[in-house]
C-alpha positions as CSV (number, residue, x, y, z in Angstrom):
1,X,-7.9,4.1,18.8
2,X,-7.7,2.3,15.5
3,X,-7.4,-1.3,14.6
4,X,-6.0,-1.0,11.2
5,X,-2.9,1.6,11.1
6,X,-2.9,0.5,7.2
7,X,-6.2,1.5,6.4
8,X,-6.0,4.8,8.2
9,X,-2.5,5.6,6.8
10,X,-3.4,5.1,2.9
11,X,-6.9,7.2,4.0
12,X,-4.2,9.6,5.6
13,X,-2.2,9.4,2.1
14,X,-5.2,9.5,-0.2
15,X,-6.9,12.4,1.2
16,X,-3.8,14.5,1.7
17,X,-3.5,13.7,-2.2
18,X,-6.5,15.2,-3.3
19,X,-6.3,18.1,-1.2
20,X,-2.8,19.0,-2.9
21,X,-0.9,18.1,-0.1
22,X,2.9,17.9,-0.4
23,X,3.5,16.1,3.1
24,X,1.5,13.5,5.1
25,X,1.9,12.2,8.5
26,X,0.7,8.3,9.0
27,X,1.0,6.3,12.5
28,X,3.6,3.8,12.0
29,X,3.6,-0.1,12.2
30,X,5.8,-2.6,10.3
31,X,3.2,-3.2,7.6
32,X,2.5,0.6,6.9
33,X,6.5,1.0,6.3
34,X,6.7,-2.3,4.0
35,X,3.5,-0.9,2.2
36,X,5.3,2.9,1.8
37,X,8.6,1.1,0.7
38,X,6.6,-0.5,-2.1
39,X,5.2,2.6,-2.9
40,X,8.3,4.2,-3.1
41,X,9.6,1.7,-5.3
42,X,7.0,2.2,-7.3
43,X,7.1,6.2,-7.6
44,X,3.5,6.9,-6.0
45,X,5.2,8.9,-3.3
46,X,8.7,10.0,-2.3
47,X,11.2,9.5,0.2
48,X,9.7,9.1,3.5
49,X,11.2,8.5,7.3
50,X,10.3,7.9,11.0
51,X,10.3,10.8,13.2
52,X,10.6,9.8,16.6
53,X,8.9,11.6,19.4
54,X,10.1,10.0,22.3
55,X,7.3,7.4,23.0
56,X,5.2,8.4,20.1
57,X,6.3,9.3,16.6
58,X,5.2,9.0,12.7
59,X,5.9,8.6,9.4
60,X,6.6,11.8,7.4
61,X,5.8,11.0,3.5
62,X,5.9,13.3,0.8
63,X,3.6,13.0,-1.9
64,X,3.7,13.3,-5.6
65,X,0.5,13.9,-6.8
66,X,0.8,10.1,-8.5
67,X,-2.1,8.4,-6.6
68,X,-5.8,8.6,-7.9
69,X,-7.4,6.2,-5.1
70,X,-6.0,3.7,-2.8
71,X,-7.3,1.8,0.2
72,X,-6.4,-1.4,2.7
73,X,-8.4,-4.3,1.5
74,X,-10.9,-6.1,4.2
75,X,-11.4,-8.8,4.7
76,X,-7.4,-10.3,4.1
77,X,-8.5,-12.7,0.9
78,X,-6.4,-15.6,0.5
79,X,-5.1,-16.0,-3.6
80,X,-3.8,-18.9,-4.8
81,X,-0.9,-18.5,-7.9
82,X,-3.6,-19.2,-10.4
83,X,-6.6,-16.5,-9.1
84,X,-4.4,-13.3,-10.2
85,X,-6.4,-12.3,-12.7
86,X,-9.6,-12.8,-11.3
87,X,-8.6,-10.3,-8.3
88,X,-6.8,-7.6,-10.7
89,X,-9.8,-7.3,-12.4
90,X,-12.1,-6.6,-9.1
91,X,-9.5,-4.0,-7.6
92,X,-7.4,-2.4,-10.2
93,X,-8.9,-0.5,-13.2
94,X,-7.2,-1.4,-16.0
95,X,-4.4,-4.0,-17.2
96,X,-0.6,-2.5,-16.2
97,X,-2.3,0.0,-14.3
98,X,-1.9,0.2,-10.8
99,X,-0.9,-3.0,-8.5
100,X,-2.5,-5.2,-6.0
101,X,0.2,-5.0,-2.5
102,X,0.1,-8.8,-1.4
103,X,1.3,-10.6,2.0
104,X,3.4,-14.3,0.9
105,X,5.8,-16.9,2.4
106,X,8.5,-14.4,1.3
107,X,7.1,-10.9,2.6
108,X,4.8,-8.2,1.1
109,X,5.3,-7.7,-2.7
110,X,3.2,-6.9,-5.6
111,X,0.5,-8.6,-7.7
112,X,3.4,-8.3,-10.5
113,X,6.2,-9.6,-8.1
114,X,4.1,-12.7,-7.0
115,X,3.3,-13.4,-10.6
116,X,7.1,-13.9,-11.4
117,X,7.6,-15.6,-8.4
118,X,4.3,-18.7,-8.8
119,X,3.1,-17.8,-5.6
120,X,0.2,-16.2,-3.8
121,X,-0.6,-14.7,-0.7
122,X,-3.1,-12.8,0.6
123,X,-4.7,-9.1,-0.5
124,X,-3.2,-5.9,2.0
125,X,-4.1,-3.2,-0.4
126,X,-4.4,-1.5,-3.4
127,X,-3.4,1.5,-5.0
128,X,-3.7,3.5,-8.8
């Protein structure tokens, strides 16, 4: 059994990317469906919804062949409102490409969203 449903649904999601996938199926857990909603928001996947299986069920996500790599980020790193570019630079590739998904006082957002709002948080994941 797992210890971090994030990590193994954006493996899930990454892997089912590269093989060409069109649908992945990810264990679900409050953070994993905040992350996917960000994600949506941000057009690296599509729609996505919870299938219920009586006392088991997933996530069914389809994919848009938008992601190059993502992954959960261990240990949970606290950032204060003035570190942001210090961590861009060690996660994402390139300025305005790809985002940083970060847990605050007022939920998970992105790197961009906790910019505009002065705040930080700590790092969940990244994706590009």
């Amino acid at each position: 059994m797992s210890n971090d449903l994030l990590a193994d649904a954006l493996n899930a999601i990454k892997t089912h990317e590269m093989a060409g996938k069109g649908i992945c199926e990810v264990k679900p857990s409050k953070i994993v469906r905040e992350t996917l909603k960000i994600l949506q928001e941000k057009h690296y996947i599509g729609d996505f919804e919870y299938v219920d299986e009586g006392y088991t069920g997933h996530f069914k996500v389809k994919l848009l062949g938008k992601i190059n790599k993502c992954g959960s980020i261990k240990p949970r790193f606290p950032i204060r409102k003035s570190e942001w570019v210090e961590w861009e630079q060690k996660y994402i590739p390139g300025v305005g490409f790809g985002l940083l998904i970060v847990s605050t006082p007022q939920g998970l957002m992105t790197n961009e969203d906790a910019k505009k709002n002065n705040t930080g948080g700590r790092l969940i994941a990244y994706v590009y």
